[in-house]
MIDREN-220054 format. One line per 2 residues: their letters; for each residue x, y, z of C-alpha. Coordinates in steps of 0.02 Angstrom, whole numbers, m for minus. Layout:
BEGIN
a = X:Y:Z  ...
***
This chain:
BEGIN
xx = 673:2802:3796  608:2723:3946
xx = 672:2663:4098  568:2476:4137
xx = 582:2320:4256  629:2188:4124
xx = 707:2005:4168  711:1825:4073
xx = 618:1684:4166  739:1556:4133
xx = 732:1363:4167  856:1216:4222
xx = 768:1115:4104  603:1070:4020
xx = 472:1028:4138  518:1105:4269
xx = 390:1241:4280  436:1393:4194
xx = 287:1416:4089  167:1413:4238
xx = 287:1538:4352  299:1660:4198
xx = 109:1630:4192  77:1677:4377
xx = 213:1820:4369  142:1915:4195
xx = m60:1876:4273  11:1949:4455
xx = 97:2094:4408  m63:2131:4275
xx = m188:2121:4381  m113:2254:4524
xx = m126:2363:4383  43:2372:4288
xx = 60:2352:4091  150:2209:4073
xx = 229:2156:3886  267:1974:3857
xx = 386:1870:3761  432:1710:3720
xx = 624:1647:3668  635:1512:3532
xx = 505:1426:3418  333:1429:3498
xx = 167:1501:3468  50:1414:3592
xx = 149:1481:3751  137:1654:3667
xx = m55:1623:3657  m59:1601:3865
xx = 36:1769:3875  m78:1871:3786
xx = m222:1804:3903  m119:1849:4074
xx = m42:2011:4022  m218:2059:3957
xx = m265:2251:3999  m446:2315:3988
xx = m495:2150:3935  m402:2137:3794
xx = m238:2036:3772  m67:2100:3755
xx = m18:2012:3592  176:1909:3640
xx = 323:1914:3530  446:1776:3477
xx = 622:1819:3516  771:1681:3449
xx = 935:1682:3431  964:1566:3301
xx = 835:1632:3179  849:1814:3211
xx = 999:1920:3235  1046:2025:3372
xx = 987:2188:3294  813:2109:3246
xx = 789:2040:3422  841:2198:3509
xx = 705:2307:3390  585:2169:3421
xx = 607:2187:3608  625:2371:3602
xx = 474:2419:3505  336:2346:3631
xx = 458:2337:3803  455:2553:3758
xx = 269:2570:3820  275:2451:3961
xx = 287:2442:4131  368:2272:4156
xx = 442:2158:4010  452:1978:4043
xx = 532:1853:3930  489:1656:3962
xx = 631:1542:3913  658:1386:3801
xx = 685:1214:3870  851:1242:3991
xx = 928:1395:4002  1079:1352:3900
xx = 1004:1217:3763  983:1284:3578
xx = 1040:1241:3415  1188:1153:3457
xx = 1246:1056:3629  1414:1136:3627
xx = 1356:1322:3588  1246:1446:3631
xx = 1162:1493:3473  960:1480:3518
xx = 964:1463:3689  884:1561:3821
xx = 1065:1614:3885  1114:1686:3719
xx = 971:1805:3727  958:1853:3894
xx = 1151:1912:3847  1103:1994:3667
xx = 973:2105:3766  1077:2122:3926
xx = 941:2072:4042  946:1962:4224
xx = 894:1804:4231  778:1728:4371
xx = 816:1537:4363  652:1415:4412
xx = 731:1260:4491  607:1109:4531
xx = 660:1078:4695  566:907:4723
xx = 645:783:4857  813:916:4858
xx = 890:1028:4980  1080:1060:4969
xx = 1065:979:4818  984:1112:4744
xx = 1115:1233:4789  1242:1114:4691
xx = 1119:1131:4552  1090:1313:4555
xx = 1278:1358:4572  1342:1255:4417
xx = 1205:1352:4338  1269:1524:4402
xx = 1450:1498:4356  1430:1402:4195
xx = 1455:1559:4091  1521:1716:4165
xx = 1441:1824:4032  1272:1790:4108
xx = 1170:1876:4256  1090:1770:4377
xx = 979:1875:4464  899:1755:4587
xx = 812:1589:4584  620:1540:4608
xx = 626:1370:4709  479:1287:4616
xx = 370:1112:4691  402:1139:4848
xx = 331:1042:4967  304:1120:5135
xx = 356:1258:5234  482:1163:5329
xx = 552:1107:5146  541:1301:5106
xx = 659:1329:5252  783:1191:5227
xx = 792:1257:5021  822:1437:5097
xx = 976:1369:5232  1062:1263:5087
xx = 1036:1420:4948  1150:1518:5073
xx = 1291:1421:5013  1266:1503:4866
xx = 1300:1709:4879  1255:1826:4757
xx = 1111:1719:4696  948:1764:4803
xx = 788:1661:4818  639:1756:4767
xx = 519:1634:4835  463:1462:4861
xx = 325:1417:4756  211:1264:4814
xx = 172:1097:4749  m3:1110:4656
xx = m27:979:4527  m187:1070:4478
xx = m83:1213:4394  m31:1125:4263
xx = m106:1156:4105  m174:1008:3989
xx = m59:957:3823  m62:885:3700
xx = 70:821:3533  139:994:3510
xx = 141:1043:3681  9:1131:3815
xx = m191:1177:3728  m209:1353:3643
xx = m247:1487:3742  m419:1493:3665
xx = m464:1323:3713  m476:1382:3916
xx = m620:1464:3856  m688:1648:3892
xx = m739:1591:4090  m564:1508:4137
xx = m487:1532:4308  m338:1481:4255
xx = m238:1634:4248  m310:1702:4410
xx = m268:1560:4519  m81:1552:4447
xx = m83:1738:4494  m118:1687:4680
xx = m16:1557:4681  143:1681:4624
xx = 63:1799:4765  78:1677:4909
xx = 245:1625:4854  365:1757:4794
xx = 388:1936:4886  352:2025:4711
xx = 384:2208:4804  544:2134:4833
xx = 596:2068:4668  548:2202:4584
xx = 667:2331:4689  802:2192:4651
xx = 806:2197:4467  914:2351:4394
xx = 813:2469:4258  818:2425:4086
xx = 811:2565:3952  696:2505:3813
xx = 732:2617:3660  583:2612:3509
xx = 662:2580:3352  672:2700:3203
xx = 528:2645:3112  519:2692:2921
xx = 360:2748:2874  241:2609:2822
xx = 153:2587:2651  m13:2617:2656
xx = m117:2452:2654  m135:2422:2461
xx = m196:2248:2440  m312:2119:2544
xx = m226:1973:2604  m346:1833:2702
xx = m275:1775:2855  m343:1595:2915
xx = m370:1596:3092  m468:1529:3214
xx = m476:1348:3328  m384:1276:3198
xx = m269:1383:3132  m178:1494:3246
xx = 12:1476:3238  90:1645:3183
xx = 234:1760:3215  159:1925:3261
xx = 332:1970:3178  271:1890:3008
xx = 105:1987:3027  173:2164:3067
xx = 290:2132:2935  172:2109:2798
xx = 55:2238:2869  230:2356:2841
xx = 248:2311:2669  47:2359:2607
xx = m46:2216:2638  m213:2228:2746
xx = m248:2054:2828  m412:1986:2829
xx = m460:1854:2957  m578:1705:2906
xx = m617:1542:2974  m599:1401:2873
xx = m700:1305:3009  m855:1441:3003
xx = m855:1533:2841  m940:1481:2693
xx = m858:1597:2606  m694:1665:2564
xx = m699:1879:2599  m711:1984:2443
xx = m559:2061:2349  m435:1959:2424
xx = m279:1954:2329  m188:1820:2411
xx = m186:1680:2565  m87:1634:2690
xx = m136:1500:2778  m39:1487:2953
xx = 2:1322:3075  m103:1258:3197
xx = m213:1081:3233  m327:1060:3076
xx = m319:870:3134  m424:908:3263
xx = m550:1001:3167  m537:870:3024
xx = m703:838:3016  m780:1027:3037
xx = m644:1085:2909  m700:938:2783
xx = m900:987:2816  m881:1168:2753
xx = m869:1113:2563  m895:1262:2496
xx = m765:1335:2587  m632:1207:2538
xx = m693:1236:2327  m670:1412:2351
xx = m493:1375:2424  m460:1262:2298
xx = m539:1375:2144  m420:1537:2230
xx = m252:1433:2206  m296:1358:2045
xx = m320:1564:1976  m130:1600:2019
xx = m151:1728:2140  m8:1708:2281
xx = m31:1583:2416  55:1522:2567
xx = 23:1392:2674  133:1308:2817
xx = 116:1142:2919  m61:1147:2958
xx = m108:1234:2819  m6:1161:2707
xx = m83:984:2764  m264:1083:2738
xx = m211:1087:2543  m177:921:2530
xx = m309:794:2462  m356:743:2644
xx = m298:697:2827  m318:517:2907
xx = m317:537:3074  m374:402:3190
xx = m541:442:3173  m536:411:2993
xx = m488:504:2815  m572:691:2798
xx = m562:775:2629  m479:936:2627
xx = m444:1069:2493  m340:961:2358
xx = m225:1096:2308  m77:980:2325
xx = m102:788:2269  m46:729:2427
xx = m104:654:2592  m66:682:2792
xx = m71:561:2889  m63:588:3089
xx = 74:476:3167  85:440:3369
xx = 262:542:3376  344:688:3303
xx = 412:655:3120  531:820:3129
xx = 597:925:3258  714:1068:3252
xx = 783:1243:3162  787:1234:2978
xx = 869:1368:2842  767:1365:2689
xx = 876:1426:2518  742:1446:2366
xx = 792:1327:2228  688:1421:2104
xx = 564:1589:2102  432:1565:2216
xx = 266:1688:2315  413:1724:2432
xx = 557:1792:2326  662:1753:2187
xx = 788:1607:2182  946:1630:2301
xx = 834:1689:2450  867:1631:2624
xx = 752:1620:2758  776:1520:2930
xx = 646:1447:3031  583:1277:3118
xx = 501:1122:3102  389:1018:3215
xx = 245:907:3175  194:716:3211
xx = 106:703:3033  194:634:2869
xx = 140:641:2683  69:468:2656
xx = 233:408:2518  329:501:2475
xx = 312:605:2323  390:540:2188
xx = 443:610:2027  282:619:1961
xx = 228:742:2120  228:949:2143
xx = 388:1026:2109  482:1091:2252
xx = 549:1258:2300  670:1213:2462
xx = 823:1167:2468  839:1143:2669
xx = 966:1133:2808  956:1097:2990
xx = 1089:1063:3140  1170:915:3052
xx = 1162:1001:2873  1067:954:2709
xx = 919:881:2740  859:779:2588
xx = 695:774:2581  582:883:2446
xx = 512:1049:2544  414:1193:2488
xx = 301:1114:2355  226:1217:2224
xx = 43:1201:2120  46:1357:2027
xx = 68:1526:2116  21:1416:2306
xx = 183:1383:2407  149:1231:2541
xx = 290:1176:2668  289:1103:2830
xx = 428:1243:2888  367:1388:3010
xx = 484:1530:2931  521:1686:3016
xx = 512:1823:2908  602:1928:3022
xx = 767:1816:2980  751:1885:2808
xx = 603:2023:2792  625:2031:2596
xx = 519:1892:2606  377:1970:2679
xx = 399:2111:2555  399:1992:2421
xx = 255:1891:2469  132:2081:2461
xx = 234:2120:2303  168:1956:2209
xx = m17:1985:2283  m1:2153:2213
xx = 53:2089:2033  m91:1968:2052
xx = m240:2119:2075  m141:2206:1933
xx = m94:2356:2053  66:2422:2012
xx = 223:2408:2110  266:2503:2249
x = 453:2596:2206
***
């Protein structure tokens, strides 16, 4: 047990900065030498990507964790939270959209307000104070008594736009008591990070020489009295989880990753690591060959439309791919990599052949074709667990399958739900022993999957099962 500085960074709504103040707070407190752990609430693995970079010690990143209330239970996000927050100095938490959106407009499930109460920490609310002044203490007080359950710890007054704006924000946020201002951050349009369709660039796009993280740091510095908000946050005991002890790594599982492919849970990863597999990283972009004694794939998110073209060069790449699914060991593949399958991509740049696993073709489309939490039930036995099995998880992505598969198509494994209920539309398609969806599941929701997933690759490579 250990005794930490641990708060949510919490916005009014989307846009209005939160990503670059938890940016400049995580870089800040880093760099004067503290070991900051990050996190991110809700369904997102770019922002997580940023954190790793700004909370890096020694040069290396500090790998982020996905906390969410709707996927994960309160147990699971506690251990989550616990088990890296234990060996820290600082814990900070960035926030989804506003503080009190989630899965459903009239409750709490998913937001940022739910789990800032599951884990009983404060929450410092960024307001975007642009063109405001008592306004903003209207704003920040609805906030601060919309649910009683909730700790407010103080406000960051974000785009502000001078110091005599600073001043007239600080007068007005007197109206509000209780709810301190920890600084007043300044209007700097060149912050902001590029984006793109599913949100800001990855963390390795800045490249190994960016600024970026440095200059948010300063900007932080000159705004918010960090001695100060640090002595106003209460200590948080973070308690380690009982951990059982893990199998020994058994089988090889490759690991896709690199400019292309880089959406995963760390949760998913540490997961299957727990259950026996060892993961092996390759690039479907660079290698020209798959790595020796692999026993299954699992092929995470990312932008493979961007990489069309490199991905569609490395042929010999794609026939291994192809030649690996068609011999039955276990694959899994999801959005990206589940369009990386398919016969090819159109993009606006034209059609690129990919691995032709699946008889199917994405096409890129100019906005996003699904959005939002989805429950996944398997209709039948599948790489991840026998028929029955639940796992939740979410959905975005601006590409479609070019017609829809008819009868003639892959079979399907999902039977799927989201905030409005069954969504009919065939998910989880199967060729063989490969499982391809455009879901991002959590296998923390339901960790038999995981288990399942190393148990298959396992039968595959004819090792026995692990009792």
């Amino acid at each position: 047990m250990s005794a930490i500085k641990a708060w949510v960074v919490a916005g009014t709504h989307s846009g209005c900065g939160k990503t670059s103040v938890s940016l400049g707070l995580m870089a800040a407190l880093a760099r004067r030498g503290l070991a900051v752990q990050p996190y991110k609430c809700g369904p997102d693995f770019i922002d997580p990507g940023h954190h790793a970079l700004a909370c890096a010690r020694g040069g290396r990143p500090v790998p982020s964790h996905n906390l969410d209330g709707w996927m994960l239970d309160a147990p699971t996000n506690a251990d989550i939270f616990n088990r890296y927050a234990a060996n820290c100095d600082v814990a900070v938490v960035e926030g989804v959209m506003g503080l009190f959106d989630g899965f459903s407009p009239t409750g709490d499930a998913g937001s940022t307000s739910q789990l800032a109460k599951t884990l009983g920490l404060p929450v410092i609310l960024v307001v975007d104070a642009r063109s405001m002044a008592r306004s903003a203490a209207a704003l920040v007080a609805g906030y601060a008594g919309f649910d009683p359950g909730l700790h407010i710890a103080g406000v960051i007054l974000n785009r502000v736009g001078s110091d005599s704006h600073a001043e007239l924000l600080r007068e007005a946020m007197a109206l509000v008591p209780g709810v301190p201002v920890f600084g007043c951050l300044r209007r700097d349009e060149s912050l902001a990070a590029p984006s793109r369709h599913l949100g800001l660039v990855t963390a390795g796009e800045d490249g190994p020489d960016s600024d970026r993280y440095r200059r948010l740091a300063d900007w932080v510095e000159a705004g918010i009295d960090l001695d100060g908000l640090l002595a106003a946050l209460p200590d948080v005991e973070a308690v380690p989880p009982f951990e059982p002890v893990p199998e020994i790594a058994s089988v090889s599982i490759g690991l896709a990753r690199d400019a292309a492919f880089s959406f995963y849970y760390e949760e998913n990863l540490r997961l299957l690591r727990a259950a026996g597999a060892r993961l092996v990283e390759f690039s479907p972009i660079d290698d020209p060959h798959l790595p020796g004694d692999l026993a299954g794939l699992y092929l995470g998110g990312g932008y493979p439309e961007l990489y069309a073209f490199e991905l569609g060069q490395n042929n010999r790449l794609r026939r291994e791919i192809r030649e690996f699914c068609e011999s039955g060991r276990p694959v899994y593949a999801e959005c990206g990599g589940f369009m990386y399958l398919m016969n090819d991509i159109v993009t606006g740049r034209g059609r690129y052949a990919m691995s032709g696993v699946f008889p199917l073709r994405a096409e890129m489309g100019g906005k996003f074709r699904a959005l939002g939490y989805r429950e996944v039930t398997l209709r039948r036995e599948s790489p991840l667990g026998p028929a029955g099995a639940a796992v939740r998880g979410h959905e975005f992505h601006y590409s479609f399958i070019q017609g829809e598969p008819g009868p003639g198509g892959p079979p399907t494994a999902y039977a799927v739900s989201g905030r409005k209920g069954v969504i009919d539309a065939p998910e989880g398609f199967l060729a063989g022993n490969t499982l391809g969806s455009y879901i991002h599941l959590h296998f923390g929701s339901n960790p038999a999957a995981a288990r399942a997933f190393v148990a298959a690759c396992r039968a595959a490579a004819d090792l026995p099962p692990i009792l």
